[in-house]
C-alpha positions as CSV (number, residue, x, y, z in Angstrom):
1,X,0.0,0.0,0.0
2,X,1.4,3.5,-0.8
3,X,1.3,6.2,2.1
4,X,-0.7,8.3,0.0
5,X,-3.9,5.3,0.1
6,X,-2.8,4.3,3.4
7,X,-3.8,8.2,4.6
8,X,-7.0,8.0,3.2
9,X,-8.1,4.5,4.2
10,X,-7.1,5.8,8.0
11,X,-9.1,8.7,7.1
12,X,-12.5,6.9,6.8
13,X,-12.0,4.9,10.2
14,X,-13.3,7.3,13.5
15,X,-13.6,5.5,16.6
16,X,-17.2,5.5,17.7
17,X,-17.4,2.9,20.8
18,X,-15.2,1.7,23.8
19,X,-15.5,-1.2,25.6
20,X,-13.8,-2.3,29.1
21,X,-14.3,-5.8,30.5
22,X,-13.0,-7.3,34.1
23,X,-11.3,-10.6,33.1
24,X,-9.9,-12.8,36.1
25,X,-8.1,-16.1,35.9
26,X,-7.2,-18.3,39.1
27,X,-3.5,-19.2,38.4
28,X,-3.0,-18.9,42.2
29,X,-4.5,-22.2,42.5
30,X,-1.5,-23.3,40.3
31,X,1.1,-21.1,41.8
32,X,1.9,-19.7,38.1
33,X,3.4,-16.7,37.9
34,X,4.7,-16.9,41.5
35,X,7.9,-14.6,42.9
36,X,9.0,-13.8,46.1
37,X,6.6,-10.6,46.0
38,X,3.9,-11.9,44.4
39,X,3.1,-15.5,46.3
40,X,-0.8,-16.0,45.2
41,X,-1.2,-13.7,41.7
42,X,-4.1,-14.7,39.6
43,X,-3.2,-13.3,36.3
44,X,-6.1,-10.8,35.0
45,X,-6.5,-8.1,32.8
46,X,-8.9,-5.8,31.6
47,X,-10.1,-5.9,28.3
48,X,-10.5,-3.2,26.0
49,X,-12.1,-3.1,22.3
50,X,-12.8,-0.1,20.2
51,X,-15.5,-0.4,17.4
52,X,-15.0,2.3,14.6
53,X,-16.7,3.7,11.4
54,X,-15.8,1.7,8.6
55,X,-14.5,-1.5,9.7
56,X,-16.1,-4.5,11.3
57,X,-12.1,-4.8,13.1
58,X,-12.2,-4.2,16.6
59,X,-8.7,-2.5,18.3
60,X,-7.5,-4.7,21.2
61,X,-5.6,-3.7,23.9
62,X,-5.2,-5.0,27.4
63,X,-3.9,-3.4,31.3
64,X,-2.5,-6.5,33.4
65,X,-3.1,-7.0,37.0
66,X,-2.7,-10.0,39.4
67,X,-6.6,-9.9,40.3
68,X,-8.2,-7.3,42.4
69,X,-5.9,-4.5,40.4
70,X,-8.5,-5.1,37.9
71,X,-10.9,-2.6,39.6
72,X,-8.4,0.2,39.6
73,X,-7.8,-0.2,36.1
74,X,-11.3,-0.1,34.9
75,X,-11.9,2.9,36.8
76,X,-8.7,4.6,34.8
77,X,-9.9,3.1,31.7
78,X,-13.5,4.7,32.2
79,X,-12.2,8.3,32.9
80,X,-9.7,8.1,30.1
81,X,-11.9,6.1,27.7
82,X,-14.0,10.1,26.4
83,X,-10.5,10.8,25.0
84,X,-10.4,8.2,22.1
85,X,-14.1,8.4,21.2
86,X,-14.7,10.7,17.5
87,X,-10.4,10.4,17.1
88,X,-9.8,9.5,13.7
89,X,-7.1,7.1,12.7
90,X,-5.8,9.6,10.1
91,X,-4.3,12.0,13.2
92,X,-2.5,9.5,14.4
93,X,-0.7,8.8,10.6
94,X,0.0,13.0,11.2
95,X,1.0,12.9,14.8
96,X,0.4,10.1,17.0
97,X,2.7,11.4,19.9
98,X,0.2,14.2,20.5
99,X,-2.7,11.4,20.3
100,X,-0.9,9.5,23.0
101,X,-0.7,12.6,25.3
102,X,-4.2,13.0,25.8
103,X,-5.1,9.0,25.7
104,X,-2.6,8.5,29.0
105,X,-4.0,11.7,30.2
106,X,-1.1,13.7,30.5
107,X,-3.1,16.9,29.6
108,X,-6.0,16.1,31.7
109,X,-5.4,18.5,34.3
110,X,-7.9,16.8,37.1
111,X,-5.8,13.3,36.4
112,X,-2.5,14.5,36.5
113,X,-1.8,14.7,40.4
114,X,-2.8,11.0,40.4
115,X,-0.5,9.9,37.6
116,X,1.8,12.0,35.7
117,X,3.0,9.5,32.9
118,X,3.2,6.6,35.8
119,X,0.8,4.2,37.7
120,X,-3.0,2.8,37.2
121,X,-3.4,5.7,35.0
122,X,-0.4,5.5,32.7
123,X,-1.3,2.0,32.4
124,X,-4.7,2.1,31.5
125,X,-3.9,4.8,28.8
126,X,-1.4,2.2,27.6
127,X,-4.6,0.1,27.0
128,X,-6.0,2.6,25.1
129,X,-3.2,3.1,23.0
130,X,-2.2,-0.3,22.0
131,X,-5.8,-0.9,20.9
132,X,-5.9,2.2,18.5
133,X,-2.3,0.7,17.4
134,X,-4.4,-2.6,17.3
135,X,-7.4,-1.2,15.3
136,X,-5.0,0.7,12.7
137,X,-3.2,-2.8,12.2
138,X,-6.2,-4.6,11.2
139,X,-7.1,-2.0,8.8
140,X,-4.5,-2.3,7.2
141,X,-4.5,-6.2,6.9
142,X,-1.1,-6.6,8.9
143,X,0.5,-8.1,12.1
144,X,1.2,-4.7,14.5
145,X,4.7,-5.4,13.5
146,X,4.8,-5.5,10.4
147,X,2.5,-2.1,10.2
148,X,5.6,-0.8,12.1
149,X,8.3,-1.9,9.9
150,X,6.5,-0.7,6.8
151,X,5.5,3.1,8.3
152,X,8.0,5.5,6.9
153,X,10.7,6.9,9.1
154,X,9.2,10.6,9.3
155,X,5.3,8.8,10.2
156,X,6.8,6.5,13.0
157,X,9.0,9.5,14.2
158,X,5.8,11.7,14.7
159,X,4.5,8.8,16.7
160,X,7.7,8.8,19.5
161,X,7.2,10.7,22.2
162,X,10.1,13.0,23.6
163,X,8.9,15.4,26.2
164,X,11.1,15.4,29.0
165,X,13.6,13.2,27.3
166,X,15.3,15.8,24.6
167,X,18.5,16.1,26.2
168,X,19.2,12.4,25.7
169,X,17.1,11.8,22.5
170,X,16.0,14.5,20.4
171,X,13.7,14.5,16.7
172,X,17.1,14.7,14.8
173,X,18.6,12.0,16.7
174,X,15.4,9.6,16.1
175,X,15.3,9.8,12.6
176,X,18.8,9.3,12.3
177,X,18.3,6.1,14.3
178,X,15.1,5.2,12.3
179,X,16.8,5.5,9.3
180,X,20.3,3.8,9.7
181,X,20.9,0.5,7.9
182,X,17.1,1.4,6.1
183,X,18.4,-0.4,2.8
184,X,18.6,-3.6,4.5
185,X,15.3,-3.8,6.7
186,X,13.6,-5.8,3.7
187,X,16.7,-8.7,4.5
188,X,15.7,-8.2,8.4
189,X,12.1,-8.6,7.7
190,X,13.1,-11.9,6.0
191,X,15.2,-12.7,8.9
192,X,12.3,-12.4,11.2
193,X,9.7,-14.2,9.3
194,X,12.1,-17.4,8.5
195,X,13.9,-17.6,11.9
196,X,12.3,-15.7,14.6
197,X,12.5,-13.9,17.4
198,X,14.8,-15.4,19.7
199,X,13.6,-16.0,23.1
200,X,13.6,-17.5,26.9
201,X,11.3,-19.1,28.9
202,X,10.4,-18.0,32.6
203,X,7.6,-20.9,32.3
204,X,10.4,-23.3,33.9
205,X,11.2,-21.2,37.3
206,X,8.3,-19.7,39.2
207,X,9.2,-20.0,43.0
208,X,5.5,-21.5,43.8
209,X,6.9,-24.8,42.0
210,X,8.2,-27.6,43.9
211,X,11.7,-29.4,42.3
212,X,10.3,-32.0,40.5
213,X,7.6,-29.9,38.6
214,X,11.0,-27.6,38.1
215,X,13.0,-30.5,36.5
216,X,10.3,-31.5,34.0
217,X,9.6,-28.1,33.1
218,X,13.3,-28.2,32.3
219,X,13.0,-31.1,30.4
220,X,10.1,-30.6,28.2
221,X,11.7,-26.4,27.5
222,X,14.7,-27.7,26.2
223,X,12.7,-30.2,24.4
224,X,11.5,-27.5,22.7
225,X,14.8,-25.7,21.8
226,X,15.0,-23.3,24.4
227,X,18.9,-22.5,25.4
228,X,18.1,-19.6,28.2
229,X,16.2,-20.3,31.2
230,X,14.9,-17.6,34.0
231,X,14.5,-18.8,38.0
232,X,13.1,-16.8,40.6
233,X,15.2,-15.3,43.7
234,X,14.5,-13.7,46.8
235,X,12.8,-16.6,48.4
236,X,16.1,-16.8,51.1
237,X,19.5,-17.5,50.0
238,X,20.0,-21.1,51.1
239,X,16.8,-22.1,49.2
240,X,18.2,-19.5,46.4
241,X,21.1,-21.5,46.3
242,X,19.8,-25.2,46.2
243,X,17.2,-23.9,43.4
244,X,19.9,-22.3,41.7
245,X,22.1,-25.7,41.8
246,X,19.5,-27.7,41.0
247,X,18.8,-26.0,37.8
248,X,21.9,-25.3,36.6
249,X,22.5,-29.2,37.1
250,X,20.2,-29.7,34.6
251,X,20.5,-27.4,31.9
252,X,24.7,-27.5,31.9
253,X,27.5,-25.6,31.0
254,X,26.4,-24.4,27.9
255,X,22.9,-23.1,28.5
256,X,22.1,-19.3,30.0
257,X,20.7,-18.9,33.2
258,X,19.2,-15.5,34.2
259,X,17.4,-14.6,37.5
260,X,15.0,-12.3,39.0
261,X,14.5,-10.8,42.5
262,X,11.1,-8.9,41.7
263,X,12.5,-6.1,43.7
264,X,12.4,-7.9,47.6
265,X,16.1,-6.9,48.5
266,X,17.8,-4.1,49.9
267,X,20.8,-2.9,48.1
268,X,23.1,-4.7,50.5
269,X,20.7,-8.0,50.2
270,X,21.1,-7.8,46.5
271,X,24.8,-7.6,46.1
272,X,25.3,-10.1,49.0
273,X,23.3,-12.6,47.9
274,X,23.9,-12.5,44.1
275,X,27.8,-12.5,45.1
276,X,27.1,-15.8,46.4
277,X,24.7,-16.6,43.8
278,X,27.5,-16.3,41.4
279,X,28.9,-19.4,41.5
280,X,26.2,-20.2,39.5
281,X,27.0,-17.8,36.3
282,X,23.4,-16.3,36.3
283,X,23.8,-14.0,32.7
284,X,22.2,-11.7,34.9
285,X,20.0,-10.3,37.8
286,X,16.4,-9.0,37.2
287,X,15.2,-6.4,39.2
288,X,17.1,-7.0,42.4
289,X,16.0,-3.9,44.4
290,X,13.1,-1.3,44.5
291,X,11.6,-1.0,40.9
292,X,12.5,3.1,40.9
293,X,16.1,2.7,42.8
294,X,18.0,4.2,40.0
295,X,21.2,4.8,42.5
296,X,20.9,1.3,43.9
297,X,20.8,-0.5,41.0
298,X,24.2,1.2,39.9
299,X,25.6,0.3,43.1
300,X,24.2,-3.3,42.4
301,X,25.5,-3.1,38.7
302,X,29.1,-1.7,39.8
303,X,29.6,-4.4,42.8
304,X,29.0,-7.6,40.8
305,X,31.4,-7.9,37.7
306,X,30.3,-10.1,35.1
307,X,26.6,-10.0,35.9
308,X,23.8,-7.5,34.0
309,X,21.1,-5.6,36.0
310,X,17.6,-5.7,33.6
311,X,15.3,-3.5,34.7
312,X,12.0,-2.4,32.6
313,X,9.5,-4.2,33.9
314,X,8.3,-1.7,36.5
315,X,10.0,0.9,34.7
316,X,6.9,3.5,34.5
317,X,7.8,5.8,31.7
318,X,10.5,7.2,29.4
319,X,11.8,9.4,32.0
320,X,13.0,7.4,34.4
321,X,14.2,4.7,31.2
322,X,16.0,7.4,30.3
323,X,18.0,8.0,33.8
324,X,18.5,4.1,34.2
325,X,20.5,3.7,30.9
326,X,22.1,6.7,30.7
327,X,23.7,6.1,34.3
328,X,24.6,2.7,33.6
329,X,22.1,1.0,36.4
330,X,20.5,-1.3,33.6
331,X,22.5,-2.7,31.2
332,X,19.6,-5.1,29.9
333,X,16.1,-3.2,29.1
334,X,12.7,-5.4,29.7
335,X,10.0,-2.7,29.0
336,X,7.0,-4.0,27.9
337,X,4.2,-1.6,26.0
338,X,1.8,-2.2,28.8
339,X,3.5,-0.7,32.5
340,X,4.8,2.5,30.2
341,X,2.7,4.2,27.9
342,X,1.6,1.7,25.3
343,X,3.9,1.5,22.0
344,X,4.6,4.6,21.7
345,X,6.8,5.2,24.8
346,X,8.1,1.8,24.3
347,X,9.7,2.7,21.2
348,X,11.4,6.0,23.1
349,X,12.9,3.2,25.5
350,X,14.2,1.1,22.8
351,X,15.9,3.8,21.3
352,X,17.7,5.1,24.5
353,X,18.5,1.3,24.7
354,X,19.4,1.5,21.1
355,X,21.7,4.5,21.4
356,X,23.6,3.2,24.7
357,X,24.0,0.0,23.3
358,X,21.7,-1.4,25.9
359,X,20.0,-4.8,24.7
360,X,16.6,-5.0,24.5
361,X,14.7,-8.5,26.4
362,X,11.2,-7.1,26.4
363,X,9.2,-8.7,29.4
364,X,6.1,-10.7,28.9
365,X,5.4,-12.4,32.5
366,X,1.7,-12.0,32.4
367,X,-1.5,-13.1,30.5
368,X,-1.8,-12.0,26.8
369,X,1.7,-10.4,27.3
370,X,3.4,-13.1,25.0
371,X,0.9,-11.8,22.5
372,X,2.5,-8.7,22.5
373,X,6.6,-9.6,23.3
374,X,7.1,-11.0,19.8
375,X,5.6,-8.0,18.1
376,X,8.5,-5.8,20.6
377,X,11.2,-8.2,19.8
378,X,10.7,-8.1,16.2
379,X,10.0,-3.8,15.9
380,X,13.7,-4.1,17.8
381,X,15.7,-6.0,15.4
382,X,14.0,-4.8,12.0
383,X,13.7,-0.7,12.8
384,X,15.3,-0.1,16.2
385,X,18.3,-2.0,17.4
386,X,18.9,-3.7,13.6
387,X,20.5,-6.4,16.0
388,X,19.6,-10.1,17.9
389,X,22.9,-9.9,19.6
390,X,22.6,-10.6,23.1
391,X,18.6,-10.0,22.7
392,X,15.9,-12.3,23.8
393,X,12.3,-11.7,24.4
394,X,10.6,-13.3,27.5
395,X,8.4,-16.3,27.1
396,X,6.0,-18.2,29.4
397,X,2.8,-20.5,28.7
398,X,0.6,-18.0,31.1
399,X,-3.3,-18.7,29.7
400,X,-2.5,-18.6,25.8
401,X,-5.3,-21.0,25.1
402,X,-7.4,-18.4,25.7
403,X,-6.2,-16.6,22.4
404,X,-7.4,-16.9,19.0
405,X,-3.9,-17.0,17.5
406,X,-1.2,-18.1,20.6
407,X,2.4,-17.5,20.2
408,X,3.9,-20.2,18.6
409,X,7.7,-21.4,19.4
410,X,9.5,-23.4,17.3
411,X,13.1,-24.1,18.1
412,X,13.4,-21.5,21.4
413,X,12.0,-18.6,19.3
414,X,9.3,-16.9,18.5
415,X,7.9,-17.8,15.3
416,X,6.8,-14.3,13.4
417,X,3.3,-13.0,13.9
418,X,1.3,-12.9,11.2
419,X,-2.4,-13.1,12.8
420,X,-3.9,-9.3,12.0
421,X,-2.8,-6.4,14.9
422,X,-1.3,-7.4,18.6
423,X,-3.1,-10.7,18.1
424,X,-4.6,-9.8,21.4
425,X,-8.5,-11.1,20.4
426,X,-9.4,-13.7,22.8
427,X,-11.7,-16.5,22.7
428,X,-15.6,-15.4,23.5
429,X,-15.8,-18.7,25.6
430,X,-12.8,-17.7,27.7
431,X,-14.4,-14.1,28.2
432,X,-17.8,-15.6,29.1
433,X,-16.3,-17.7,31.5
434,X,-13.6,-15.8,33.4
435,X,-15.1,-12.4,33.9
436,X,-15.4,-10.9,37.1
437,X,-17.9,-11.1,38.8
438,X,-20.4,-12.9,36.3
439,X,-18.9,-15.4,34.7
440,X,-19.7,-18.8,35.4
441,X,-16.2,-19.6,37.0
442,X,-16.6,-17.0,39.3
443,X,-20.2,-16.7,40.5
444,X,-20.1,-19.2,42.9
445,X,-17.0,-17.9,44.2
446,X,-17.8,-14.1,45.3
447,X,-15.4,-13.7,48.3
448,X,-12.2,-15.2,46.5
449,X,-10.7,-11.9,46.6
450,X,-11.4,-11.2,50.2
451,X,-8.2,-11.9,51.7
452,X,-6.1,-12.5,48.1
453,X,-2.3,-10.6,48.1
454,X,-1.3,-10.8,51.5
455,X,1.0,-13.6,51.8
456,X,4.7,-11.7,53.1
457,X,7.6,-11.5,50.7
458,X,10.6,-13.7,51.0
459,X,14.0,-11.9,50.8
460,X,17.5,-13.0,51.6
461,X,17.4,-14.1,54.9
């Protein structure tokens, strides 16, 4: 499709209805998705689909939670939800940044002192955003990343957000990036859709698991090609340790091992415990102290040679991404396009990965996230990054049944997308039956909630 046609087809598409659903899954019963912070989660999320003029497509997006989190996210989604109503997809072809400032409602002046670009907020205008990016996909008959990879340089440049972040990364600078090595994106694209996106599988190591459920996890991953394996921390160091020996017994020499501390340690806890978890050669440590530590985690990063600090997970917004890499503190990036500002932010964070020479390992620990971490991993190699080197995108089997078109892995990777959009549209079954508080899972269950999230946390001790 030329740009030209592509302008006028957006031009015919106005977003006339929003809809926000509360969708809960039990994956406490299962301990999925366990850390040492987060003992009982049951993955949820709330649901989002615009209807538009036009087009019998629907725009998906999604805001995770671990269950009750659900409630503050609809309540976001509803106040924010008047601001993509009437928008036409043609303004966000002429300037999606400014689009994305009023969807996360960073110019609604009653929101802002509950959310400035960060929190339930932030997130639930991510929602928003990802399902216009969603919508605009499916109009134009293409996976989300390949809608990215074919946008011209100048479009996708007008959709990057920048306030706040112009003395690291200004429009000149983004461009330039955007446009390096443009002659051989068709050869990357190729890359992509006959090889994959490379990837590693947290499915293996949640600390809710017992040892023998951990060793045939093991089994049936590398089974499956997988080479790099994640393990949960935090839960005390001796148990640490014999988890950390037990899976490094099984995977060998030659396979990576990462870990992740979902933020229960101090500073101090963090570098003494990963300086004995060394002997184990974790690649590196995941979020090993408070999510918005940025001085810690250099301290963490600068005591413990030979070990990354990733960070991106909790990482809010493009401001603080853009103090983390620049200082050194992470020196793997995991944002994901759902705890920042949808897409659009994300693609600010790859760059200031991009132009520190930060990989980018997208995260994906949550349901419908491995919908979405391929798409990331993909937009890295072909436009952003131009590289796989030392890049892997997170996989786990989280609720992918519930999905019309799962991730599929073949050989440890990612196979390419090529369902229409995120890929995010899930099963009506699975909607009929989950959602809170009348589906038929969950009306006989009513007070599941009433004393859910208060198991302690872990730590080093």
């Amino acid at each position: 499709m030329h740009p030209a046609q592509m302008e006028a087809l957006l031009n015919t598409i106005e977003i006339e209805h929003v809809s926000l659903r509360d969708i809960r899954f039990p994956t406490s019963q299962t301990r999925e998705g366990s850390d040492a912070r987060s003992q009982d989660p049951d993955y949820s999320l709330v649901y989002c689909t615009l209807s538009a003029s036009n087009t019998a497509h629907k725009g998906v997006g999604i805001a995770f939670s671990l269950g009750r989190g659900n409630e503050l996210l609809l309540a976001a989604g509803k106040l924010l939800q008047r601001e993509v109503v009437n928008l036409k997809l043609s303004s966000c072809w002429n300037n999606f940044a400014d689009v994305w400032r009023r969807l996360v409602g960073s110019r609604d002046g009653q929101l802002l002192w509950v959310g400035v670009d960060k929190a339930v907020v932030h997130q639930a205008g991510a929602m928003l955003v990802n399902a216009v990016w969603d919508l605009w996909a499916k109009v134009a008959a293409m996976p989300l990343w390949k809608l990215v990879t074919w946008l011209p340089p100048e479009v996708l440049a007008r959709a990057i957000p920048l306030w706040d972040v112009e003395d690291e990364l200004d429009e000149a600078e983004v461009l330039r990036l955007l446009q390096r090595d443009s002659s051989t994106r068709a050869d990357r694209i190729a890359r992509v859709e006959r090889g994959g996106i490379p990837a590693y599988t947290t499915a293996t190591g949640w600390s809710g698991f017992d040892d023998s459920k951990v060793l045939t996890l093991l089994d049936e991953a590398m089974a499956k090609g997988f080479t790099s394996f994640k393990m949960k921390v935090g839960l005390g160091i001796e148990r640490d340790m014999q988890r950390a020996a037990l899976i490094r017994r099984r995977i060998g020499d030659e396979r990576e091992l990462m870990m992740d501390a979902n933020s229960v340690w101090s500073v101090a806890e963090a570098i003494s415990c990963m300086q004995r978890l060394a002997a184990f050669r974790p690649r590196w440590i995941e979020e090993p102290i408070h999510c918005d530590d940025i001085l810690g985690h250099l301290k963490v990063q600068q005591a413990l040679p030979g070990i990354q600090v990733a960070g991106g997970e909790q990482t809010a917004n493009r401001v603080l991404m853009k103090q983390f890499l620049s200082s050194g503190a992470y020196t793997v990036c995991q944002q994901d396009a759902v705890k920042c500002g949808g897409l659009n932010e994300w693609l600010t964070s790859a760059l200031l990965a991009a132009k520190h020479g930060v990989p980018m390992c997208p995260h994906t620990g949550g349901v419908a996230l491995c919908q979405m971490g391929p798409h990331l991993g993909a937009i890295d190699f072909t436009v952003i990054s131009k590289s796989f080197d030392g890049r892997v995108t997170e996989y786990v089997t989280s609720l992918e049944e519930h999905f019309l078109a799962p991730p599929i892995i073949k050989d440890g990777a990612y196979a390419a997308p090529t369902a229409l959009g995120w890929g995010l549209d899930m099963k009506d079954i699975s909607l009929e039956i989950y959602e809170w508080p009348t589906g038929s899972f969950w009306r006989d269950k009513q007070n599941w909630f009433d004393k859910a999230g208060r198991e302690g946390q872990a730590g080093c001790k």
